[in-house]
C-alpha positions in Angstrom: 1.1 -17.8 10.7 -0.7 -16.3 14.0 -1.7 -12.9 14.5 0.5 -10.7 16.3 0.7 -10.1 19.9 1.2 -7.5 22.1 4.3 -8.0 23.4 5.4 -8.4 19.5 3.9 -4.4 19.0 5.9 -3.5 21.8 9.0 -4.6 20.4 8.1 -3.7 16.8 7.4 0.0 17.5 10.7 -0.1 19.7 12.8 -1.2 16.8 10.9 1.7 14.2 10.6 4.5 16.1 14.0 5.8 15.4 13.7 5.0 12.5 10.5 6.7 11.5 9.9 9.6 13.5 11.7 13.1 11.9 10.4 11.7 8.2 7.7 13.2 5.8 5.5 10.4 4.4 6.1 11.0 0.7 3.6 8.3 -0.4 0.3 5.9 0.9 -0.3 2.9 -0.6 -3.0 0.2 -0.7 -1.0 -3.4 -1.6 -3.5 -5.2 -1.3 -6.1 -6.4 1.5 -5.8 -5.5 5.1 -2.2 -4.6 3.5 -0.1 -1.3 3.1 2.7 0.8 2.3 4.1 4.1 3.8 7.4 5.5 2.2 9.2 8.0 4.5 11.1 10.5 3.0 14.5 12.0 5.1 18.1 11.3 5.0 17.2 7.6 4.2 13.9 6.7 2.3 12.3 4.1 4.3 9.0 2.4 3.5 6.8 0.8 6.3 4.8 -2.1 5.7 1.4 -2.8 7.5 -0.7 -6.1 7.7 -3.2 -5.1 10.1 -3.4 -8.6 12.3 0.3 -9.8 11.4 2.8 -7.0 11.1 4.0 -3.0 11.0 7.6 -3.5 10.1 10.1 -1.9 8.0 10.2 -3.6 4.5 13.1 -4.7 2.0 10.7 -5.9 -0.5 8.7 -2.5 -1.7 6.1 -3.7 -4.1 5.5 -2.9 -7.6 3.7 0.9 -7.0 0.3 1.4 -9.2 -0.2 3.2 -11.7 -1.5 7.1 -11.0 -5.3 6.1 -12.3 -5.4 2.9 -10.0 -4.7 4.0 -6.3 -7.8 2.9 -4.2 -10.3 5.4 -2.9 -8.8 4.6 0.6 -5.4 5.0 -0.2 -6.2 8.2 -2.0 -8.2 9.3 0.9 -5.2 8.9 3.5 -2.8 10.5 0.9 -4.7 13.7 1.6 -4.1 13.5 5.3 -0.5 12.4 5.7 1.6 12.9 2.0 3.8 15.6 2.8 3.5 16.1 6.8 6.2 14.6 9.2 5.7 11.9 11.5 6.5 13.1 15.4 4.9 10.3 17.1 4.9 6.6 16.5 4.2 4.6 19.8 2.1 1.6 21.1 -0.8 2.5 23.2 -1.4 1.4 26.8 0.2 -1.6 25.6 -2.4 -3.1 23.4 -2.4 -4.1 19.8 -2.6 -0.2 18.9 0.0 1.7 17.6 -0.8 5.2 17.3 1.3 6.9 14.7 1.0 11.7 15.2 1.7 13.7 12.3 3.2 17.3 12.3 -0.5 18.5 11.2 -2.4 17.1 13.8 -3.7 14.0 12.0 -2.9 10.6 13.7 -3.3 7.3 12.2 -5.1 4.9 14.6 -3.4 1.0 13.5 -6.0 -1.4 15.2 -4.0 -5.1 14.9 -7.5 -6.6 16.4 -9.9 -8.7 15.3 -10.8 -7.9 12.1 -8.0 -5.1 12.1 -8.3 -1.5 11.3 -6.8 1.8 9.9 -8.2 5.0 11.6 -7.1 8.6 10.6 -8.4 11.2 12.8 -7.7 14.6 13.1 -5.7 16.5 16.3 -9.3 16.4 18.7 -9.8 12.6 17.4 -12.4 13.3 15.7 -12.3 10.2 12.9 -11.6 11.3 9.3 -11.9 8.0 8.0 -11.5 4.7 8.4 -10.9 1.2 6.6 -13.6 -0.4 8.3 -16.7 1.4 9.4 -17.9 -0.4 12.5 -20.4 0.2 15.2 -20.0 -1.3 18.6 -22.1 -1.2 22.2 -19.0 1.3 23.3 -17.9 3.2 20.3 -18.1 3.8 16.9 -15.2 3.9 14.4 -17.5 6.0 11.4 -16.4 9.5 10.0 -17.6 12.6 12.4 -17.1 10.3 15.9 -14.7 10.4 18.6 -12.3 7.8 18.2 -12.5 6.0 21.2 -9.8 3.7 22.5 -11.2 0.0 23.3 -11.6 -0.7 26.9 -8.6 -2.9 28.4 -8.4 -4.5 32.0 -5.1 -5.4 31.6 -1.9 -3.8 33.1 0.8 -2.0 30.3 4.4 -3.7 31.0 5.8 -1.5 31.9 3.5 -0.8 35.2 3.5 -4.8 36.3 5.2 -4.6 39.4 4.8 -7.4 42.6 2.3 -5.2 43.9 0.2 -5.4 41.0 0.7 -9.2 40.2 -0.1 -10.4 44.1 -3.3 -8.4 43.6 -4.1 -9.9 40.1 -2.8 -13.6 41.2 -5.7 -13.1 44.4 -8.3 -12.8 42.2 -7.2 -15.4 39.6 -7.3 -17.5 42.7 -10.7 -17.5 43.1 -11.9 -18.1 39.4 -13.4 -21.5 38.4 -11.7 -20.8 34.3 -9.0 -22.3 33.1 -6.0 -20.8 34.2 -4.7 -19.2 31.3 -7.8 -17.4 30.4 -7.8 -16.3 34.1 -4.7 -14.5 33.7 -5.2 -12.8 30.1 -8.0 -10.7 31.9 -4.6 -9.2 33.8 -1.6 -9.7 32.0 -1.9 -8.8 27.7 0.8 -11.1 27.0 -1.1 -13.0 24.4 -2.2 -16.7 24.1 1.3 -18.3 23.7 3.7 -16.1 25.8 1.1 -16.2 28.5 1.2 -20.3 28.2 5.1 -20.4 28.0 5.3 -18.2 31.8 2.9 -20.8 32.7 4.6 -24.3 31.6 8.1 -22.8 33.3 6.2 -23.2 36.6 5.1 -26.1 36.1 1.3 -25.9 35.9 -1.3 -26.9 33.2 -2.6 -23.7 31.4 -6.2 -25.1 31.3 -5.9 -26.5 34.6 -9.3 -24.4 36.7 -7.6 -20.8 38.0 -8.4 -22.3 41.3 -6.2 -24.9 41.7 -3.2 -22.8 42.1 -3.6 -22.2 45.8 -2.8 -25.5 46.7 0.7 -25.4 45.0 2.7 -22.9 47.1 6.0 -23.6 45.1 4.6 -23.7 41.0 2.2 -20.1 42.4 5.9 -18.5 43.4 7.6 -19.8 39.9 4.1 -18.3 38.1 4.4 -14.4 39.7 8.1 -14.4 39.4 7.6 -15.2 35.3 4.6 -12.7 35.2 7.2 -10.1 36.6 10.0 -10.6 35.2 8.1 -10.3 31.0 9.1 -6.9 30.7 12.4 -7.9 31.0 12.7 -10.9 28.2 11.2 -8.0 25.8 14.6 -7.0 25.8 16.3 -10.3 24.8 16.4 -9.9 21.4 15.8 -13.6 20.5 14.0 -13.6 17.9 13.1 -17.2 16.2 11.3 -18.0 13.3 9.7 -21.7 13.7 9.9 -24.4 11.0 8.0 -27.2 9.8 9.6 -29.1 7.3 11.5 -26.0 5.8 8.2 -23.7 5.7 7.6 -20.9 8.5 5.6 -22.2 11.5 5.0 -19.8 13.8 7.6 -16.9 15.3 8.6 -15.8 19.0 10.7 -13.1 21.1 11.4 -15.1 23.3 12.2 -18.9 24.3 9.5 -20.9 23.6 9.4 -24.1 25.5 6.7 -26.1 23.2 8.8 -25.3 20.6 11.9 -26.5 21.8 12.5 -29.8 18.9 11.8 -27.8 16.4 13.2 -26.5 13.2 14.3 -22.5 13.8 16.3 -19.8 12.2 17.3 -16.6 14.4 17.1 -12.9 12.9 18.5 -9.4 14.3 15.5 -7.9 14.5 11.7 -9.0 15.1 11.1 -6.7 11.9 13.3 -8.5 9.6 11.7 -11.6 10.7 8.0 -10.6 9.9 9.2 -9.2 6.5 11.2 -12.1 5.1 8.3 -14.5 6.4 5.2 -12.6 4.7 7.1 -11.7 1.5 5.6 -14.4 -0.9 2.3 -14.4 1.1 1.7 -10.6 0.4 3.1 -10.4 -3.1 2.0 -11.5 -6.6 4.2 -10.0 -8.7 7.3 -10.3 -7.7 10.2 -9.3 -9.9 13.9 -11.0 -10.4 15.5 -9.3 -7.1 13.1 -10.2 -5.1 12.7 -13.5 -5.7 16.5 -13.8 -5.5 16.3 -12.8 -1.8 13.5 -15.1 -1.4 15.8 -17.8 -2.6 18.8 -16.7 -0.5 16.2 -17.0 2.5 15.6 -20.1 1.5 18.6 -21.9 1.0 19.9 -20.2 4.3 17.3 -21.9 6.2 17.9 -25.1 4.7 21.3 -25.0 5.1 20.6 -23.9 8.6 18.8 -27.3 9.1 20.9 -29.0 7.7 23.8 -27.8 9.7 21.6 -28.1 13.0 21.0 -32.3 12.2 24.4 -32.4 11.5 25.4 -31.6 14.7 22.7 -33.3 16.5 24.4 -36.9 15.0 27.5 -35.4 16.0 26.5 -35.0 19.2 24.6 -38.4 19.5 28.1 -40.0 18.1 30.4 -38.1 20.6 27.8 -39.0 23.4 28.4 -42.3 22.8 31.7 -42.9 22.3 32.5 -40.4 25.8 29.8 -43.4 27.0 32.2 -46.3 26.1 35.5 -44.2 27.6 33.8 -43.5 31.2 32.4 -47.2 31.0 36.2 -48.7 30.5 38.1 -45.6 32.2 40.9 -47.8 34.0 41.9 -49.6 31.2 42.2 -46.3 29.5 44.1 -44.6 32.3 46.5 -47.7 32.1 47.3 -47.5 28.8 48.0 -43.7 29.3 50.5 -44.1 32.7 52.4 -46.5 30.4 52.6 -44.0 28.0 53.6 -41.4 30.6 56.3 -43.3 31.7 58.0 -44.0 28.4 57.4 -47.6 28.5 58.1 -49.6 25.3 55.1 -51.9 26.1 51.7 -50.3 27.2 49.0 -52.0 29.6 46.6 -53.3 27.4 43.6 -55.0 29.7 40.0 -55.8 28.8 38.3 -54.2 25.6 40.4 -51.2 25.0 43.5 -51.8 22.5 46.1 -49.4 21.9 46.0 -48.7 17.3 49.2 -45.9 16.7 51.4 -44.0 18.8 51.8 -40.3 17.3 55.0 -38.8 19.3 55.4 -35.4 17.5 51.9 -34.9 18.5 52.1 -36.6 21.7 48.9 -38.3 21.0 47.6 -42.5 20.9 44.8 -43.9 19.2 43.0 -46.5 21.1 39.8 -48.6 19.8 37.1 -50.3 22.4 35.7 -53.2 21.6 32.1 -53.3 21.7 
């Protein structure tokens, strides 16, 4: 599936931060590329899992630890920064794809979920410890000794978009020859696809030129009401997993109107969501239990589909048949007045034929000719 989004960090680091902050990390551990675990130690163990483009959620499937002699030189070089201290910190920064996560000694772990993806430990000044990747840009460097700087980003924090902001944004988009949608992302960090879902609910063509918007008074209103009411659909709590054929698609936190025919199974929490999808992706050995809750996962979300074409033929049948009732309504209503009046012999006109008479029920079976 897609990398995560902003708007997905937001509501990630919503659902963990009670969760996480209070607890001493008790262990680090390198899963495998780009991949990691942190187990929090408190009332509760709880173990984080990080996939630094796709996910930071709380995991039910711990892996299989490695042995003592085995640990990477990474993993055993964060272990010396966090094992023992107490997380007091754990938030998304200026809403971008950073989550910034403070320990109770000063060191803070810098989670980069862009491009290539990162993991930054620095100490309380920001000086940078160490770092996954060692990378040198034309505004910062992200190499042991340097200040960790925070990438550059043009684009408003949700909770700061107000109408004041978006009329100011929406004046410049105006006057931009790009396509629409790339206009937008300089403004709004909503990422590609909730960013083209506000869009297509006002009716306008994401790659359409930026420019073009002016002349549609009406679809321009629709667009800056969407733009400022995203904070609020963070909260919604719909959170979908997309299908294809029985095999996860792609994932939202919202409605997503491309989506709309397709396959879906719902979750409580965008967390659970992200670790049921990636389990078999991220793991290679997996033992008996978790298998069998790969298996439960998977026969829920056939039955799921299953249930959903069920009722879609239900539908299509009911549909019909309320069709031929509204088509031959007075004959029906004929037959029913005879039956209201307790006559012995009913009305029968046209197509529509009276089959049984159930008195205790006070109910009739009719049939309509096709």
């Amino acid at each position: 599936m897609r990398n995560i989004s902003a708007p997905e960090i937001f509501v990630l680091v919503s659902e963990l931060k009670e969760k996480v902050v209070g607890k001493r990390v008790k262990n680090f551990y390198e899963i495998q590329k780009d991949s990691f675990e942190m187990v929090l130690e408190g009332s509760e163990h709880t173990t984080i899992y990080i996939n630094l483009l796709r996910a930071i959620c709380e995991t039910k499937f711990r892996e299989k630890q490695e042995k003592s002699n085995s640990a990477t030189n990474f993993a055993l070089s964060i272990r010396k920064f966090v094992n023992g201290a107490m997380i007091v910190r754990f938030a998304q920064h200026n809403g971008d794809r950073i989550v910034e996560i403070e320990m109770s000694n000063g060191t803070k772990l810098m989670i980069e979920m862009f491009p290539e993806g990162n993991l930054i430990v620095t100490n309380e000044n920001y000086v940078i410890q160490d770092a996954y990747r060692k990378e040198e840009f034309k505004d910062r460097k992200i190499i042991p000794n340097q200040i960790y700087k925070f990438p550059k980003n043009s684009a408003l924090p949700f909770g700061e978009i107000d109408e004041e902001h978006v009329d100011a944004a929406m004046r410049e988009v105006e006057k931009s020859s790009t396509k629409l949608i790339v206009a937008l992302a300089k403004y709004f960090n909503f990422g590609p696809m909730y960013l083209e879902n506000v869009i297509l609910h006002a009716n306008l063509n994401p790659n359409a030129p930026a420019s073009e918007i002016k002349n549609d008074e009406h679809a321009l209103h629709a667009l800056e009401s969407g733009i400022e009411h995203f904070s609020g659909l963070l909260k919604s709590k719909e959170f979908v997993l997309y299908l294809k054929d029985g095999v996860p698609f792609d994932f939202s936190i919202m409605p997503i109107k491309k989506y709309a025919e397709l396959e879906y199974q719902h979750f409580d929490s965008l967390g659970s969501l992200l670790d049921n999808a990636y389990v078999e992706e991220r793991s290679k050995t997996i033992d008996k239990a978790k298998e069998r809750k790969i298996n439960e996962l998977k026969s829920s979300v056939e039955k799921q589909v299953l249930l959903q074409k069920e009722m879609h033929e239900k539908s299509l049948k009911y549909r019909e048949a309320g069709k031929k009732i509204f088509e031959h309504m007075h004959d029906v209503n004929l037959i029913i007045e005879s039956m209201k009046k307790g006559k012995e012999t009913v009305n029968e006109s046209g197509k529509v034929k009276l089959k049984s008479i159930d008195k205790k029920n006070k109910t009739i079976k009719i049939e309509i000719e096709d």
